[in-house]
N, C-alpha and C positions, 0 to 999 in steps of 0.2 A: 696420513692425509686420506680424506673419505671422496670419493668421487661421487658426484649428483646423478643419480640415475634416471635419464630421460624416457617414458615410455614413448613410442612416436604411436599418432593415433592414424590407421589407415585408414584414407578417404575411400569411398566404397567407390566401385565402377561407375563411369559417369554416365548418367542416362536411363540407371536404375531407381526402384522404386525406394529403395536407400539411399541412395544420391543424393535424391530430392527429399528424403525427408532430412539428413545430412545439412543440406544446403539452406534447408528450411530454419534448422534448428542454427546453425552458424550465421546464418543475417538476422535471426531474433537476437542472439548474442549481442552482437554488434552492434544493433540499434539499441537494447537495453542498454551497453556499456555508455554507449554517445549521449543517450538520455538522462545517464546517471551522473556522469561527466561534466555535464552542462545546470545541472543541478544542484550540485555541490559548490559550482566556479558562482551559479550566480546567489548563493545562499552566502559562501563564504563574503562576495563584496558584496552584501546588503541591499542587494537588488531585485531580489526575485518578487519582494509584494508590486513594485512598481512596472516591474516586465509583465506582471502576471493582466495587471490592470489594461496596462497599453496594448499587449496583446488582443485582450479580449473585445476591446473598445474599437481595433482597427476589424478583424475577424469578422463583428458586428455589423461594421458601418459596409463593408464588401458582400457580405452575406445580402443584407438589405439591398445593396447595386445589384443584387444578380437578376432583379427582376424587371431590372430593362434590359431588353433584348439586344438595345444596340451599343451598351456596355457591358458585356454577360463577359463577349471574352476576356477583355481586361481587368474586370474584378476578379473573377477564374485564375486568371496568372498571379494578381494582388494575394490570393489565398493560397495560392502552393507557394511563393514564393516566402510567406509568413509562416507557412508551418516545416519550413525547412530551415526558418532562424535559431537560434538557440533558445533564446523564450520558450518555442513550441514546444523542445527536446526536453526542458526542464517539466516544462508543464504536464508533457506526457509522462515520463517518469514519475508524477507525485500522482496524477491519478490512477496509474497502472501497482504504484508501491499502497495507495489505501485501500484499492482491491484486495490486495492480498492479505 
């Protein structure tokens, strides 16, 4: 019987200038994975051309609200709220994967 040899990866001193690039580098991870995740989920149910649409169509119409002042904040919340859906996450992954 072969045993899985674990290397364990030491997290650097917190508060150093490795830390933080550390820290940096494991929440790129993390949102890459989530991005990649939600991209796959909405490709595999046949969804992504029509999230991709509806996405961009809502984006749009709130982008265009922000230039009344006395609905700035609430199309503001309408837009973080949209780019923290999964649409966004998948969105962002296909445009960050044709970059490369």
């Amino acid at each position: 019987m072969t045993t899985l040899r674990k290397d364990i990866i030491k997290v650097p001193e917190k508060g150093t200038y490795k830390w933080q690039l550390f820290k940096q580098w494991t929440d790129e991870f993390r949102q890459t994975q989530a991005d990649h995740v939600a991209y796959i989920a909405l490709h595999l149910a046949g969804v992504l051309e029509p999230c991709r649409t509806k996405f961009d169509k809502l984006m749009q119409h709130h982008r265009q609200q922000l230039c009344d002042s006395s609905k700035m904040q609430r199309h503001s919340r309408a837009i973080e709220r949209l780019q923290n859906t999964m649409s966004a996450a998948a969105m962002s992954y296909e445009s960050n994967f044709r970059r490369h």
